[in-house]
C-alpha positions as CSV (number, residue, x, y, z in Angstrom):
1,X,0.0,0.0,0.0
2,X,1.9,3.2,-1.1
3,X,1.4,6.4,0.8
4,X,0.6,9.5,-0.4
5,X,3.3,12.2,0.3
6,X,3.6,13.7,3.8
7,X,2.2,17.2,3.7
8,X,3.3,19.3,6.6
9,X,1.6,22.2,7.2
10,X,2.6,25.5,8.4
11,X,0.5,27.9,10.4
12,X,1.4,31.6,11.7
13,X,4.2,33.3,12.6
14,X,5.6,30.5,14.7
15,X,5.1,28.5,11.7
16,X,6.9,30.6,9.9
17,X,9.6,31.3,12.4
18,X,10.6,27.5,13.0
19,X,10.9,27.0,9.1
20,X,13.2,30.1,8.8
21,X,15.1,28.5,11.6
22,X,15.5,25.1,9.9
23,X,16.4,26.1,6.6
24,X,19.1,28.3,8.4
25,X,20.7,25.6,10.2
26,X,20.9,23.6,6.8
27,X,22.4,26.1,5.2
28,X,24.9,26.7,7.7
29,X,25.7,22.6,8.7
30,X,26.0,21.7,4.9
31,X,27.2,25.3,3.4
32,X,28.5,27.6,5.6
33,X,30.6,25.4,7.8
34,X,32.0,23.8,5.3
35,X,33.5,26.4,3.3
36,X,34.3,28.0,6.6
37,X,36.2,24.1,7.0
38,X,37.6,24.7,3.4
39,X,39.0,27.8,3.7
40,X,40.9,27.5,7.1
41,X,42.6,24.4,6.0
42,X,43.7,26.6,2.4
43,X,44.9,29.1,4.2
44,X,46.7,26.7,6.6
45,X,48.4,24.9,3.6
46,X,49.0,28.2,2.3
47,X,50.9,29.7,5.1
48,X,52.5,26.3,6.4
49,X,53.9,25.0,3.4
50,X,53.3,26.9,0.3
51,X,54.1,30.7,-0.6
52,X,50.7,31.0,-2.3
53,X,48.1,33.5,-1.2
54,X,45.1,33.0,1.3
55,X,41.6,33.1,0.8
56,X,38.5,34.6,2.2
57,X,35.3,33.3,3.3
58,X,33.6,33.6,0.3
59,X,36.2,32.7,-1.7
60,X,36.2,29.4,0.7
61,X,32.5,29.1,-0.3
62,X,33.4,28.9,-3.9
63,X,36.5,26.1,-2.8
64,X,33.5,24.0,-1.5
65,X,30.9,24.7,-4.4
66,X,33.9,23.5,-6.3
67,X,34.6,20.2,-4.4
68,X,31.0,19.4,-3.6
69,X,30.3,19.6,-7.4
70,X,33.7,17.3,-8.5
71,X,32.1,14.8,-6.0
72,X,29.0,14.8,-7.2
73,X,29.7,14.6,-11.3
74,X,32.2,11.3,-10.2
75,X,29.6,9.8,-8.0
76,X,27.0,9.9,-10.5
77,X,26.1,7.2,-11.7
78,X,24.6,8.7,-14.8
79,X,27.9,10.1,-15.8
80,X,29.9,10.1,-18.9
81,X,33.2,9.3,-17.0
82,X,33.2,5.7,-16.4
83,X,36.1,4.8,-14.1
84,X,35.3,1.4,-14.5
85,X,37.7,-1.7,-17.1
86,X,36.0,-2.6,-20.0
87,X,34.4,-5.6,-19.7
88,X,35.9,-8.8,-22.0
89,X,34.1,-10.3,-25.5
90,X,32.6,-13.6,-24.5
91,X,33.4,-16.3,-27.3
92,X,30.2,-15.7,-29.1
93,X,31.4,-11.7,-29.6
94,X,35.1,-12.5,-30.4
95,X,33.9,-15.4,-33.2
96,X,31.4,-12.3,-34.9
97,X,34.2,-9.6,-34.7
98,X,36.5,-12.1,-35.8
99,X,34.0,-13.3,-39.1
100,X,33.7,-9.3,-40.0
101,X,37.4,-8.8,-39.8
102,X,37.6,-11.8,-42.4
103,X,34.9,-10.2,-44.3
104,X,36.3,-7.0,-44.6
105,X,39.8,-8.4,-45.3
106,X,37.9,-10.0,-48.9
107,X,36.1,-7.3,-49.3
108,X,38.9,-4.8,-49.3
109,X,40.8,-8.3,-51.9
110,X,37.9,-8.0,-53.8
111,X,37.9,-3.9,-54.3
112,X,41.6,-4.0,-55.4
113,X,40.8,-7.2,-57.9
114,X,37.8,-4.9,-59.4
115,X,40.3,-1.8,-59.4
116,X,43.1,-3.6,-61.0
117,X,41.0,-5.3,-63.5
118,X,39.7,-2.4,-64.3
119,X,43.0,-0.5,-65.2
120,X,43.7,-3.7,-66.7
121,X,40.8,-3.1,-69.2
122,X,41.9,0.5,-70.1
123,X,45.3,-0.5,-70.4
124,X,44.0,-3.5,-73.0
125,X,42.0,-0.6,-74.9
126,X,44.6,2.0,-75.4
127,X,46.6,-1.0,-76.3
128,X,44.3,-2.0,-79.2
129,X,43.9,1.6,-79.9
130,X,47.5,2.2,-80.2
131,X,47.7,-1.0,-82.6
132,X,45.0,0.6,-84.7
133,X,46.7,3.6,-85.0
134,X,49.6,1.9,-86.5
135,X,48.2,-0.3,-88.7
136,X,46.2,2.5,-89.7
137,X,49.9,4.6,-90.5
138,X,51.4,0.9,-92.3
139,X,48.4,1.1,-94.8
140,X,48.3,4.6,-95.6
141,X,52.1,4.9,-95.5
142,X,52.1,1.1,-97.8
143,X,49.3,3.3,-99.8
144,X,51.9,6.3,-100.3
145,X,54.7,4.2,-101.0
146,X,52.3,2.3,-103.8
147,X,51.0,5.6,-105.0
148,X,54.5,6.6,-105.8
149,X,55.5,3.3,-107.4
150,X,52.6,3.3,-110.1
């Protein structure tokens, strides 16, 4: 049996009052403190062991925004970044990819054959052509040469 959603209901000033109270303390447990966390422990790096300057509250603010943010886009499952191996090819997948690689090999066998053959075929014409041509220059230079004779 599903529930319907709890409705809570707020009446007067009190009402009023104890929500403005509870949305403060959530702001400042899971904002302000921790950028308040953030920025003493930059500054504290900074002054300890680095020569790099210190930072502010708000500027703190913007360190947590920052890491709260990195940890949510990794934690996310719905992410882009995968962190994760690939997973193997079972026997089935590795026999497929392995048939298409052999198919493509002939394939690519078969295209150079086709091209080949094909310049073959031109070669073969201008070949006959060229023999045409000179048996066309014997006869009429044979033709000249009897012309003269006669």
């Amino acid at each position: 049996m599903k529930k319907g959603p709890k409705i809570i209901q707020i009446s007067g000033i009190r009402g009023l009052v104890l929500t403005a109270f509870a949305i403060v303390c959530l702001a400042a447990g899971f904002i302000v403190f921790p950028a308040k966390v953030a920025m003493h422990l930059w500054n504290y790096v900074a002054t300890t062991y680095l020569t790099i300057p210190t930072i502010n509250l708000f500027q703190g603010l913007l360190l947590w925004a920052f890491i709260a943010l990195s940890l949510f886009m990794l934690n996310n499952k719905k992410s882009i970044i995968s962190m994760r191996q690939p997973m193997e090819l079972s026997d089935d997948e590795m026999n497929i990819l392995m048939q298409r690689i052999k198919m493509q090999k002939q394939a690519q066998k078969l295209n150079t054959m086709i091209i080949k053959a094909e310049d073959f075929n031109k070669i073969i014409q201008q070949a006959k052509e060229e023999k045409k041509n000179e048996d066309n220059n014997k006869q009429e230079t044979s033709n000249n040469i009897n012309e003269k004779h006669f």
